[in-house]
Residue frames as qw, qx, qy, qz and C-alpha x, y, z in Angstrom:
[[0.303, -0.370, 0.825, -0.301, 98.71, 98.37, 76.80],
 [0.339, -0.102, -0.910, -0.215, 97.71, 94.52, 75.97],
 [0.672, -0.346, -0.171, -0.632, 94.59, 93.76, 77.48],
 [0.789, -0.052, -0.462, 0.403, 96.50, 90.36, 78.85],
 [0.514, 0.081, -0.390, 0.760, 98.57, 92.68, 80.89],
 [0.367, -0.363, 0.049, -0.855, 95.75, 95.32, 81.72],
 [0.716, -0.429, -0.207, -0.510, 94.02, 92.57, 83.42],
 [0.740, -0.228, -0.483, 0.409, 96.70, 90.81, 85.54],
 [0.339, 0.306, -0.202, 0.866, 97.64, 94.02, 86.79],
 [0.439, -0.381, -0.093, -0.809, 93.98, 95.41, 87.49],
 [0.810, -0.410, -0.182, -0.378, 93.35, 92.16, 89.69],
 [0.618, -0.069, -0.408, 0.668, 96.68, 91.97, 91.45],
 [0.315, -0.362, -0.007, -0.878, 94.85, 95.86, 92.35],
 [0.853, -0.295, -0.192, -0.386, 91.41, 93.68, 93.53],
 [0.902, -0.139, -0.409, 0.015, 93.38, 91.10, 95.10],
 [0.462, 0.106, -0.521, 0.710, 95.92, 92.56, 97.21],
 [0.419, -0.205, 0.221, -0.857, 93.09, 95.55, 98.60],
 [0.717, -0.001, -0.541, -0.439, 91.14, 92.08, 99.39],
 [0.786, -0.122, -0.552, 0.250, 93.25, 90.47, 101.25],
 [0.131, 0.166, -0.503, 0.838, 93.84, 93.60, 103.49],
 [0.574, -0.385, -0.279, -0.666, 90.25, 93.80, 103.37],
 [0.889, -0.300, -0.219, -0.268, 89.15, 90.71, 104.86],
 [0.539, 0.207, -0.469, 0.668, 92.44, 91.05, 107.21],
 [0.111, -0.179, 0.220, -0.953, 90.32, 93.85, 108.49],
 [0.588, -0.262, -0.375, -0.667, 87.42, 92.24, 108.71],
 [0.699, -0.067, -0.653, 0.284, 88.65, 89.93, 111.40],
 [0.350, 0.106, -0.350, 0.862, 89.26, 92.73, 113.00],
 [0.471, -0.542, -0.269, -0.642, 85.55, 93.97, 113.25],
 [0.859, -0.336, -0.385, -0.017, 85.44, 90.59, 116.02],
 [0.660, -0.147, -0.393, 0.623, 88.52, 90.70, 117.82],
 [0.010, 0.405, 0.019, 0.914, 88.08, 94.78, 118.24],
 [0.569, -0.350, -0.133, -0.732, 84.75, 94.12, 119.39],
 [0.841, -0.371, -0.394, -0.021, 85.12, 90.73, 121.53],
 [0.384, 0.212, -0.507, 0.742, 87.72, 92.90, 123.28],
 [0.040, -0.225, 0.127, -0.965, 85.47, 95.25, 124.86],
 [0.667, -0.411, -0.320, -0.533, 81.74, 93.26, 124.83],
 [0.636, -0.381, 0.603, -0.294, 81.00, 91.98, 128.87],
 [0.166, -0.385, 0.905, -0.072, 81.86, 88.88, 129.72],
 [0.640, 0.374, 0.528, -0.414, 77.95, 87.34, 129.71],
 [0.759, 0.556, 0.183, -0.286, 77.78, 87.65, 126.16],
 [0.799, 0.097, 0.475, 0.356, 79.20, 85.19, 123.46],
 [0.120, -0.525, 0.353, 0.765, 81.10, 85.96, 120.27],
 [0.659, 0.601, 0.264, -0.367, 79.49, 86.40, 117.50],
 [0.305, -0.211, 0.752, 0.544, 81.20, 84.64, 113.96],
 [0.437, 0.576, 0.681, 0.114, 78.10, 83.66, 112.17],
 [0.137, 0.895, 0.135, -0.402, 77.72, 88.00, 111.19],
 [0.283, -0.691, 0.504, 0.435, 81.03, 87.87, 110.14],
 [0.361, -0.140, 0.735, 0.557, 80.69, 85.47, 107.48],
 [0.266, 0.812, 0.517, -0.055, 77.00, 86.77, 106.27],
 [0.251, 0.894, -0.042, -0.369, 78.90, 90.30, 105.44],
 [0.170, -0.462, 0.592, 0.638, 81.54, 88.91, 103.28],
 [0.665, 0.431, -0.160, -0.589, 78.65, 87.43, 101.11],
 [0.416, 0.315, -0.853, -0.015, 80.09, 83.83, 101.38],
 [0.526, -0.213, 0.688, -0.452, 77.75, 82.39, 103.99],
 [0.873, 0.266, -0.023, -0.409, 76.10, 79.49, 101.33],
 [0.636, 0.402, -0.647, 0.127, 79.72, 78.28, 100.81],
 [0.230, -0.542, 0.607, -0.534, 80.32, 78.52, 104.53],
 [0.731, -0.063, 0.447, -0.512, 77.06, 76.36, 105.82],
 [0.937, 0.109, 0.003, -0.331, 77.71, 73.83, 102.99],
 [0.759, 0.303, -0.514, 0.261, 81.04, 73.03, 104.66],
 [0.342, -0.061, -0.796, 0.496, 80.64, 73.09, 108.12],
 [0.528, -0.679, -0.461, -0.217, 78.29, 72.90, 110.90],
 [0.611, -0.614, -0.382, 0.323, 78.67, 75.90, 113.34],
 [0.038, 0.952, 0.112, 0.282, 80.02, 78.63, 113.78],
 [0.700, -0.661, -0.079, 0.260, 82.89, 78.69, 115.93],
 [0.107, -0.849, 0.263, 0.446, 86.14, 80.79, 116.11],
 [0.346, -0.455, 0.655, 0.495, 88.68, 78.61, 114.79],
 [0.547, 0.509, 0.663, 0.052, 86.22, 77.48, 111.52],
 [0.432, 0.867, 0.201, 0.145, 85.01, 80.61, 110.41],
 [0.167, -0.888, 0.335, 0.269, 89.01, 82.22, 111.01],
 [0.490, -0.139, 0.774, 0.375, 90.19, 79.07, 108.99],
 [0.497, 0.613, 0.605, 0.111, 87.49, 79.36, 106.66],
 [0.147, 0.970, 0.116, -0.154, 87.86, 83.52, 105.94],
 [0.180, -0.851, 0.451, 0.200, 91.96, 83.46, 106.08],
 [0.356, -0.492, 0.775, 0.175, 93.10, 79.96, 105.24],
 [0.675, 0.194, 0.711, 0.045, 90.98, 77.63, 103.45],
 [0.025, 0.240, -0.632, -0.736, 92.05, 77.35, 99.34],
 [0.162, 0.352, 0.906, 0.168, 88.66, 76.33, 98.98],
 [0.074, -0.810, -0.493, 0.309, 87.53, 79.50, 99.52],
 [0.530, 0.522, 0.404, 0.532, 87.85, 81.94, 96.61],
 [0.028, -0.888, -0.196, -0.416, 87.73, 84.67, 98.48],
 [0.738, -0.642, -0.060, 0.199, 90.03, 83.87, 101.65],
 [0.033, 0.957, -0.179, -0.227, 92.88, 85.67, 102.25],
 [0.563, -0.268, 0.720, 0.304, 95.35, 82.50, 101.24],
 [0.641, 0.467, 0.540, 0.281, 93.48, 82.46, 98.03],
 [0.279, 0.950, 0.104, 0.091, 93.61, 86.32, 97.19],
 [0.127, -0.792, 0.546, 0.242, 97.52, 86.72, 97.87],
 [0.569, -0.284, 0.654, 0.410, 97.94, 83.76, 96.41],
 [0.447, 0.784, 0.403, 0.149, 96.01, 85.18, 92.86],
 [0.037, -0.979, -0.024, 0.199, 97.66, 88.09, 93.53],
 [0.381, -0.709, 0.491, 0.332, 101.03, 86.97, 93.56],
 [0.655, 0.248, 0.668, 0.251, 100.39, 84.91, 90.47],
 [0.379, 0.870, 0.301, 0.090, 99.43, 87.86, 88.65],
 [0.210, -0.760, 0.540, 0.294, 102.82, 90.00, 89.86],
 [0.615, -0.271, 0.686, 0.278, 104.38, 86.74, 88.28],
 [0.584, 0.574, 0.491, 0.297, 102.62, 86.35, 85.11],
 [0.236, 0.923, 0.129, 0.274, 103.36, 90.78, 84.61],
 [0.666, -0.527, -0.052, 0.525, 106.88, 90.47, 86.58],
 [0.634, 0.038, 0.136, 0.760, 108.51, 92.49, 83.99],
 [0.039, -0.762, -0.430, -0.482, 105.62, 95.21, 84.24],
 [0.468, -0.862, -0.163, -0.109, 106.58, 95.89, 87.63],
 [0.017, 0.695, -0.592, 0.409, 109.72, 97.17, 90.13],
 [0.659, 0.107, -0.691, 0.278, 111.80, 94.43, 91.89],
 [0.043, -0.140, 0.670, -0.728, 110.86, 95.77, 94.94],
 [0.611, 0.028, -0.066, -0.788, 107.35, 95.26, 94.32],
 [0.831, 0.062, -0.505, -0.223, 107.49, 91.60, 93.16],
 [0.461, 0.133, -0.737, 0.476, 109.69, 91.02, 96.32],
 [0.118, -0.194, 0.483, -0.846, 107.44, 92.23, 98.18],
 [0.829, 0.059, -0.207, -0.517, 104.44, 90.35, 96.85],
 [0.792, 0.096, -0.598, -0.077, 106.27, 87.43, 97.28],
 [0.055, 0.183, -0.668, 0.719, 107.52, 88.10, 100.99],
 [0.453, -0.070, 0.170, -0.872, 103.58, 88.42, 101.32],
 [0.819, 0.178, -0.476, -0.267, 103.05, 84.88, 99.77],
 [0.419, 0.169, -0.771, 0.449, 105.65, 83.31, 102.09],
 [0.295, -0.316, 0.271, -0.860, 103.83, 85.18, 104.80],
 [0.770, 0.042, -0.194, -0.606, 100.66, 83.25, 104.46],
 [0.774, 0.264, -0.576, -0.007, 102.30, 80.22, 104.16],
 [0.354, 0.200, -0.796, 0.449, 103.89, 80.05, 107.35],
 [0.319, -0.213, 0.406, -0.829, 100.56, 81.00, 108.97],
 [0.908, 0.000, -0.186, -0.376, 98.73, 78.07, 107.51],
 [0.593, 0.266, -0.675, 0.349, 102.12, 76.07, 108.44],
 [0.057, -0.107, 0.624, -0.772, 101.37, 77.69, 112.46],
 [0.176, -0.546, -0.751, -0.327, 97.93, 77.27, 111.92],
 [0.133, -0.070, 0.279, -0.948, 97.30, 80.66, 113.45],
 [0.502, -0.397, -0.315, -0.701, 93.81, 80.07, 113.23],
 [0.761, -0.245, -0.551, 0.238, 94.33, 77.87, 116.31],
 [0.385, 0.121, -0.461, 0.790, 96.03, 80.70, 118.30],
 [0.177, -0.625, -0.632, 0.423, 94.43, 82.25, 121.37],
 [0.094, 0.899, 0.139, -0.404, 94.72, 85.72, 120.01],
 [0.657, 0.097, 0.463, 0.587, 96.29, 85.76, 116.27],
 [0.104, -0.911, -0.304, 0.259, 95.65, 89.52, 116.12],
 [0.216, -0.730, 0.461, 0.455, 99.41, 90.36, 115.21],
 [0.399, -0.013, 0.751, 0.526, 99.57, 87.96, 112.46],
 [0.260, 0.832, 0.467, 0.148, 96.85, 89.95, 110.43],
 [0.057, -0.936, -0.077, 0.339, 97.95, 93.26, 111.64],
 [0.481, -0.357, 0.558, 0.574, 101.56, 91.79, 109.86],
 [0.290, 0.573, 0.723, 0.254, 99.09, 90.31, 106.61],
 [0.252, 0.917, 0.282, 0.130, 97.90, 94.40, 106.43],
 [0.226, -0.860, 0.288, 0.355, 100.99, 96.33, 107.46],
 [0.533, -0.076, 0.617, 0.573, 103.16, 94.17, 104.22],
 [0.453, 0.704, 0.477, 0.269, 99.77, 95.57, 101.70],
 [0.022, 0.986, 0.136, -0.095, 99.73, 98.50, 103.14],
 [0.571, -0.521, 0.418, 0.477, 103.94, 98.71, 102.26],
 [0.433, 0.361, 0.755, 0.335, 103.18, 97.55, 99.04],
 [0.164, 0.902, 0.308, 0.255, 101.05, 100.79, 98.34],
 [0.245, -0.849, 0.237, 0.405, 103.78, 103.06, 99.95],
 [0.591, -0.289, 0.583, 0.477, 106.04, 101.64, 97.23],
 [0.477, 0.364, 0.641, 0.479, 104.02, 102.01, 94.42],
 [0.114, 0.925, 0.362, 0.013, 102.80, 105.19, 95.25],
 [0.210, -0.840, 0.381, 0.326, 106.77, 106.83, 95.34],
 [0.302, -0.480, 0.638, 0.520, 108.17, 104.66, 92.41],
 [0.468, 0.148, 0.759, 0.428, 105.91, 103.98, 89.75],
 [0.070, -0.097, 0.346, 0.931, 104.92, 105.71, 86.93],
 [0.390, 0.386, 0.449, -0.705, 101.73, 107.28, 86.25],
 [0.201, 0.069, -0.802, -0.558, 101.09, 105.27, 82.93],
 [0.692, -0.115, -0.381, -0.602, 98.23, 103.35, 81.91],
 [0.672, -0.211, -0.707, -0.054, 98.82, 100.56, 84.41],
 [0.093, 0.040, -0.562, 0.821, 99.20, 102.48, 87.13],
 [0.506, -0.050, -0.188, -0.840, 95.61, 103.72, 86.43],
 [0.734, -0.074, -0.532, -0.415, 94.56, 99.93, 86.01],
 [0.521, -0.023, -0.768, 0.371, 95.67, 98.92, 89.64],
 [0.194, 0.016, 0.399, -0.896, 94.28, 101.79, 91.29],
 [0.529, -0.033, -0.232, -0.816, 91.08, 101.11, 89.56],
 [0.709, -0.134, -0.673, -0.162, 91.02, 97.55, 90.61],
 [0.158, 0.289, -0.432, 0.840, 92.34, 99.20, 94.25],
 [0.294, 0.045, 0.237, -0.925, 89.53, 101.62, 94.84],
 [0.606, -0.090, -0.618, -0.494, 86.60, 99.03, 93.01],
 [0.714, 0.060, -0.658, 0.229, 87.51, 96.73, 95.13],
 [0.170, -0.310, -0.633, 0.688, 87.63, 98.78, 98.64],
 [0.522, -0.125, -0.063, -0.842, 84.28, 100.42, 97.72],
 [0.583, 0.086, -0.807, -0.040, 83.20, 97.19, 97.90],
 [0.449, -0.206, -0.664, 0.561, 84.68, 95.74, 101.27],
 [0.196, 0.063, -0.457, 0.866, 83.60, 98.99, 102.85],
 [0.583, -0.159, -0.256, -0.755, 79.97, 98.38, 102.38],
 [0.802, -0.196, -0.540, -0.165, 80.04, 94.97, 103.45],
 [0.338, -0.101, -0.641, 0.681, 82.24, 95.88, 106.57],
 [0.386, -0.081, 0.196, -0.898, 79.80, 98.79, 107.25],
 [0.710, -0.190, -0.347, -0.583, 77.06, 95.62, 107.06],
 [0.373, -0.009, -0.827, 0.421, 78.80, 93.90, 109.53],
 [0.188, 0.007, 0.399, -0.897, 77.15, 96.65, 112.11],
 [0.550, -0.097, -0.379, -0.738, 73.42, 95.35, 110.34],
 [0.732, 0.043, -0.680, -0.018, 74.05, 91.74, 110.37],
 [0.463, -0.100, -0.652, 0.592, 75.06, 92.07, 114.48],
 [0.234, -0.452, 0.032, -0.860, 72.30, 94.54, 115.49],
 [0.165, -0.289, 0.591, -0.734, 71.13, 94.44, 119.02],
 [0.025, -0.372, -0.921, -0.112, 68.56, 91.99, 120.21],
 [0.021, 0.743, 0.669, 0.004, 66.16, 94.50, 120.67],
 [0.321, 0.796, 0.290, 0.423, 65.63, 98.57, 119.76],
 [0.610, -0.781, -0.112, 0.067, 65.56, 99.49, 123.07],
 [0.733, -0.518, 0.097, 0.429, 69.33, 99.07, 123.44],
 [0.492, 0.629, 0.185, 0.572, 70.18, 101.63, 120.42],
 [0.068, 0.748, -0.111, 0.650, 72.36, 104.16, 121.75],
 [0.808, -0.576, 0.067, -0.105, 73.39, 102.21, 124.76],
 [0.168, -0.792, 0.576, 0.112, 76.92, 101.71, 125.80],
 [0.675, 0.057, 0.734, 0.051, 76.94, 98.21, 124.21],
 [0.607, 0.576, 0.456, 0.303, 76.01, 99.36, 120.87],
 [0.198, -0.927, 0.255, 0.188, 78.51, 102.51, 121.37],
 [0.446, -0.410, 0.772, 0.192, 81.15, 99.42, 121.49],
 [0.672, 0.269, 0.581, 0.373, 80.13, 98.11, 118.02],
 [0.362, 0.901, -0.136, 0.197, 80.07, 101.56, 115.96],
 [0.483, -0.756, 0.436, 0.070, 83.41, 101.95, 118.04],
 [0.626, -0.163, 0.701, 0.301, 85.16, 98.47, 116.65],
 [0.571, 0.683, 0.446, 0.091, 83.67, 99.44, 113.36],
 [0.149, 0.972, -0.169, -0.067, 85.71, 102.30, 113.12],
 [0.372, -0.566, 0.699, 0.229, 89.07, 100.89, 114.64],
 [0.691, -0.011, 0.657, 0.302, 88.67, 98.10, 111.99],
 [0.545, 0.751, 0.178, 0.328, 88.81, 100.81, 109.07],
 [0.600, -0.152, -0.173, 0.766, 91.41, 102.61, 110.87],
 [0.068, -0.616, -0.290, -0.730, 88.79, 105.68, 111.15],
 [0.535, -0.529, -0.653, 0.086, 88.44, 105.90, 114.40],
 [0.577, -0.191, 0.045, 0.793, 90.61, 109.14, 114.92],
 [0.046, -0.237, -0.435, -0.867, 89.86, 110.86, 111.44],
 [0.200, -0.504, -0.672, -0.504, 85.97, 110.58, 112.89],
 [0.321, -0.674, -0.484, 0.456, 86.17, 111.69, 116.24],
 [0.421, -0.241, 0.112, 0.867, 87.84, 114.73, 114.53],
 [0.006, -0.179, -0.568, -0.804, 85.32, 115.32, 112.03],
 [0.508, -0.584, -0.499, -0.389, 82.05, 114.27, 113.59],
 [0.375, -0.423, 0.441, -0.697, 82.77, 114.30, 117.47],
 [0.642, -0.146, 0.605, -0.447, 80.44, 112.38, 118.92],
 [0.204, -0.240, 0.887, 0.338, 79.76, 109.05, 118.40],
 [0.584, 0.278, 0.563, -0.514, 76.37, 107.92, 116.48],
 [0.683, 0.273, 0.644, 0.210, 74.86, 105.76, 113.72],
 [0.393, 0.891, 0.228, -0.027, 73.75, 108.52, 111.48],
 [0.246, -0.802, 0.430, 0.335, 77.36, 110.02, 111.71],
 [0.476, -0.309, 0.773, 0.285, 79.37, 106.87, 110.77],
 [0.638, 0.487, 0.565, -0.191, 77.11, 106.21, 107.89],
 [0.175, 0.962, 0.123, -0.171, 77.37, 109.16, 106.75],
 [0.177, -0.776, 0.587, 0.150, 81.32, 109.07, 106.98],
 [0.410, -0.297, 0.825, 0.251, 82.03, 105.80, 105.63],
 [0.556, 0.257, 0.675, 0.412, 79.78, 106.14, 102.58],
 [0.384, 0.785, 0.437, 0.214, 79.39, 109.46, 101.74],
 [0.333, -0.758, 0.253, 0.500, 82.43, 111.77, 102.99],
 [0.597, 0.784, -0.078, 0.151, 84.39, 113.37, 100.26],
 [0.076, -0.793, 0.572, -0.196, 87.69, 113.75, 102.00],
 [0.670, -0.425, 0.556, -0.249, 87.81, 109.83, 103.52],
 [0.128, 0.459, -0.814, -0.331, 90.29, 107.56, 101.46],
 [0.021, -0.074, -0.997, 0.003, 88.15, 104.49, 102.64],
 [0.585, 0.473, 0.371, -0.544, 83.92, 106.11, 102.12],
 [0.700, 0.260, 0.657, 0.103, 82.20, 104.63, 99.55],
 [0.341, 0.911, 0.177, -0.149, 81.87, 107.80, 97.84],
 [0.192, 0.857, -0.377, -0.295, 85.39, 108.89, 97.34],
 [0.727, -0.125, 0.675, 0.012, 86.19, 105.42, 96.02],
 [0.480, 0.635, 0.591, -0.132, 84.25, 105.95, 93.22],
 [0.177, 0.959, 0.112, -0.192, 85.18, 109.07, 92.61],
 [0.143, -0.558, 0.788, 0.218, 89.22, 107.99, 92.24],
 [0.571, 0.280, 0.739, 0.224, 87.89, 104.67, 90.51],
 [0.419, 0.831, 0.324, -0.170, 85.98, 107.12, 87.82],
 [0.213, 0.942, -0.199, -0.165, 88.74, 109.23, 87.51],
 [0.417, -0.270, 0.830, 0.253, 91.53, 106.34, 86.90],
 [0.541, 0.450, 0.655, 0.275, 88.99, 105.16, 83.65],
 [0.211, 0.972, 0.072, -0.069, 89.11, 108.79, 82.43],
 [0.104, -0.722, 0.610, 0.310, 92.99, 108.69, 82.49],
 [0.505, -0.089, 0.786, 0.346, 93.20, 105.28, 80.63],
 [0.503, 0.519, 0.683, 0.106, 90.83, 106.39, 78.45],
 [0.206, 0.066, 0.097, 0.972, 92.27, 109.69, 77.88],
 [0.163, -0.702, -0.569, -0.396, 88.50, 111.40, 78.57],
 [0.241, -0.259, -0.492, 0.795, 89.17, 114.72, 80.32],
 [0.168, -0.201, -0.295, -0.919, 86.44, 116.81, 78.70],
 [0.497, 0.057, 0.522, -0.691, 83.31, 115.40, 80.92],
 [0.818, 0.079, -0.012, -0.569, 80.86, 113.10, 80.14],
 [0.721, -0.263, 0.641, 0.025, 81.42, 109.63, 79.29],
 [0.290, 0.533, -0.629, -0.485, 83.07, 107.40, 76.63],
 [0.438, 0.022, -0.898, -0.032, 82.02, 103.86, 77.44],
 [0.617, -0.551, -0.413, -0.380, 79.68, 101.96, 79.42],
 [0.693, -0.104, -0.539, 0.468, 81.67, 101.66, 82.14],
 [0.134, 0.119, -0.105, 0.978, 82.44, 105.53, 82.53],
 [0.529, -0.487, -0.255, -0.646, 78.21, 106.11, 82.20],
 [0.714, -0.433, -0.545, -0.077, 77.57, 103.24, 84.78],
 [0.501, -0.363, -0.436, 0.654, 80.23, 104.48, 87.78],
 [0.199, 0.196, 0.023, 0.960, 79.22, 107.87, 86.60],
 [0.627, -0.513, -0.298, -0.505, 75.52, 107.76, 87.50],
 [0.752, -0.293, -0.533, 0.254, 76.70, 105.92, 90.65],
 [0.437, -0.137, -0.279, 0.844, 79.17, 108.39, 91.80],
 [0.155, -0.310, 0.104, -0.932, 76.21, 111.35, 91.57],
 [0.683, -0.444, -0.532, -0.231, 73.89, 109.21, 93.25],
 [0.608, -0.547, -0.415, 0.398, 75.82, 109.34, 96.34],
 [0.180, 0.135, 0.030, 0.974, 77.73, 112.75, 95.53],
 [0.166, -0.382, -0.228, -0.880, 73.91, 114.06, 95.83],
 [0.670, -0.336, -0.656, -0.086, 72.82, 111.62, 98.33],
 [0.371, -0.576, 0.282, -0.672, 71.59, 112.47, 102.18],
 [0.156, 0.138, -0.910, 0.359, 72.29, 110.37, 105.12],
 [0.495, 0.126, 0.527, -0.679, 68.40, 110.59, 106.46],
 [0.619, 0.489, -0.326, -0.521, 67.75, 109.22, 102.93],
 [0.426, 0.301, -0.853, 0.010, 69.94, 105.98, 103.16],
 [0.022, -0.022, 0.854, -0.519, 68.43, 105.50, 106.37],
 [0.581, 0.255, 0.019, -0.773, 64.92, 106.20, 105.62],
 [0.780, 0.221, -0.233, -0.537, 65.33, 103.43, 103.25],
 [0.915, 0.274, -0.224, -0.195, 67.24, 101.22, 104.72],
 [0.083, -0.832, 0.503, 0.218, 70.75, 100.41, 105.62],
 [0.604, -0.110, 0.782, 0.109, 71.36, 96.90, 104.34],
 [0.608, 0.622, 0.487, 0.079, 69.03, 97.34, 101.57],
 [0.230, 0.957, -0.068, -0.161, 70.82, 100.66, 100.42],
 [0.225, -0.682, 0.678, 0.157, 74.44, 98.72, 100.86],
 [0.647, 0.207, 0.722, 0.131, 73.02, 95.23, 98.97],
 [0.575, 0.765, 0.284, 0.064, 71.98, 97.93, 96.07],
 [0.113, -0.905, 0.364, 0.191, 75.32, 99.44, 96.18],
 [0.494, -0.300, 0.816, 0.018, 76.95, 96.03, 95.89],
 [0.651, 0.459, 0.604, -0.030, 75.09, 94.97, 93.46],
 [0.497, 0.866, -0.047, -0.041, 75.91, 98.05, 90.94],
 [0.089, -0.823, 0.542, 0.141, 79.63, 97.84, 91.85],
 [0.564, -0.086, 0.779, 0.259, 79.70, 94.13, 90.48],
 [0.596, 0.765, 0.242, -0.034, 77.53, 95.68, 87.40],
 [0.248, 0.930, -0.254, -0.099, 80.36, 98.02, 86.81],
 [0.276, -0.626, 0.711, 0.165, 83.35, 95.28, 87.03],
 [0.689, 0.273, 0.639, 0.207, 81.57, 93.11, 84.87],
 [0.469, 0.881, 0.057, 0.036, 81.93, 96.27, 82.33],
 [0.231, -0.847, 0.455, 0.149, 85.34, 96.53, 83.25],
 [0.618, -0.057, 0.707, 0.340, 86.07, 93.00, 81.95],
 [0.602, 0.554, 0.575, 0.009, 83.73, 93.50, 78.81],
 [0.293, 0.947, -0.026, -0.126, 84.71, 96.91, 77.89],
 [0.217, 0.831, -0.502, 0.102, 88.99, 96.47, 77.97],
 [0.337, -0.604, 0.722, 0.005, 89.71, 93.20, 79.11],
 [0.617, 0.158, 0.761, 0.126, 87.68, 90.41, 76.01],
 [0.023, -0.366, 0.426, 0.827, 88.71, 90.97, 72.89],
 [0.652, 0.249, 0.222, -0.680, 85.93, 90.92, 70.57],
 [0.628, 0.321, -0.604, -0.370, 87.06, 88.06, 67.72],
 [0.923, -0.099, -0.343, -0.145, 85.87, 85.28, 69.96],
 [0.706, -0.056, -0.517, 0.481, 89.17, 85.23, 72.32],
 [0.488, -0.798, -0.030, -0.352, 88.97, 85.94, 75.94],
 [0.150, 0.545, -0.644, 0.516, 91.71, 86.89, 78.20],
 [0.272, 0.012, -0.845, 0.461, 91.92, 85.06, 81.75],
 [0.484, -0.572, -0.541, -0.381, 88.94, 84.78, 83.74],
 [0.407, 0.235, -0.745, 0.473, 89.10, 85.80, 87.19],
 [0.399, -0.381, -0.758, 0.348, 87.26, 85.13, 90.26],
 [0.191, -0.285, 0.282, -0.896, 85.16, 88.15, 91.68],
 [0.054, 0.178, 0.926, -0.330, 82.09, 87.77, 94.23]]
């Protein structure tokens, strides 16, 4: 496969699991500003600290308020990372690799483009409760992956979307799990109080885990959820079995079924993925939870900058498309 075409593909992957992302991430607030008493305000400022964009944020506007930081996260094209910008990357890539893909696919990408559009046309961020437009914004991705996962073929680009997929919601699912950091109680005391019940709670509903965990773990508690959303082996959306489907997607493109590794890439997500594969929840906590999810973050942009280097710039001086990551 061209490298040209390996990389519009792999970040139409990154960019469509984005924009559900940070679809969900809205959801962290509205989940949670459903349920907190009345006395206490809503918190926005958290929200834009975990997507790692608060420096752009603060040096275009003063405050915090709903309709800002919901214009700022969903709508604003100034913002490389909002969800208007990542469907609208996304849909650019479908375009540039239309003939790579099924006609239901590209219609659907583009239904998803229109989408957007008419919400910045409604300026949803203005509505009193714009809950259903998002829930639309993830129920079109989440279509999108029902399609591709019953009609396309298990070739090399299939491989190169998942991998930008699963990269990409390892990711998000650290920085949503830092939401819970970034909003911690004013004061210790209230750990394990029905108030901080109601944020693990919204934390869950806004990975749609809220169900799967009561099932697995029971009760509710930090040490649990941790546990479950970055080290479970069975959970489509922990950090761990991310990895572990990223890893094995660069073993199928690379044809490497014999173990070990062929490239830096393979070494770098491989050391990652037994780090946590070997890793103990009293351990993450022990050191940390923010700090253990900032060093997580940090290797998983190491390992997509190998992803570009290793298969996506060719080495005689010409370099394929550049594209936006955080």
């Amino acid at each position: 496969m061209l490298s040209r075409v390996a990389n519009n593909i792999y970040w139409l992957g990154r960019y469509l699991e984005r924009a559900e992302n940070y679809a969900r991430f809205i959801d962290v607030n509205f989940n949670l500003m459903q349920d907190l008493p009345l006395d206490l305000k809503e918190q926005w400022l958290p929200l834009v600290a975990a997507t790692g964009d608060l420096e752009l944020y603060n040096s275009r506007y003063e405050g915090f308020n709903r309709g800002q930081v919901l214009y700022f996260l969903a709508f604003d094209p100034d913002n490389h990372n909002s969800i208007l910008s990542a469907i609208t990357k996304a849909r650019e890539n479908a375009r540039i690799i239309r003939e790579n893909l099924s006609k239901e696919t590209w219609e659907k990408v583009n239904e998803l483009y229109y989408m957007i559009q008419e919400g910045m046309d409604k300026k949803i961020w203005k509505k009193e409760d714009p809950r259903f437009f998002f829930e639309k914004i993830k129920n079109q991705i989440l279509l999108l992956y029902g399609i591709a996962d019953s009609s396309v073929a298990r070739t090399e680009g299939w491989y190169f979307r998942q991998l930008g997929q699963f990269l990409e919601r390892a990711d998000k699912t650290s920085r949503i799990l830092d939401v819970k950091y970034h909003i911690l109680l004013p004061s210790s005391s209230e750990v394990g109080t029905p108030l901080d019940f109601l944020h693990w709670m919204a934390l869950l509903k806004s990975v749609t885990a809220f169900n799967t965990y009561r099932r697995l773990y029971g009760n509710i508690d930090s040490a649990g959820i941790v546990e479950f959303l970055v080290l479970n082996k069975l959970f489509p959306r922990s950090i761990y079995y991310c990895l572990k489907e990223a890893e094995s997607c660069l073993h199928h493109i690379s044809g490497n079924f014999g173990g070990g590794y062929q490239n830096p890439v393979e070494k770098a997500i491989g050391e990652l993925k037994s780090r946590l594969e070997f890793a103990e929840v009293n351990e993450i906590i022990s050191i940390g939870l923010h700090e253990y999810l900032d060093s997580l973050q940090l290797r998983i942009n190491h390992i997509s900058n190998l992803i570009d280097s290793n298969f996506f710039t060719i080495k005689d001086n010409f370099v394929t498309q550049t594209q936006h990551q955080e």
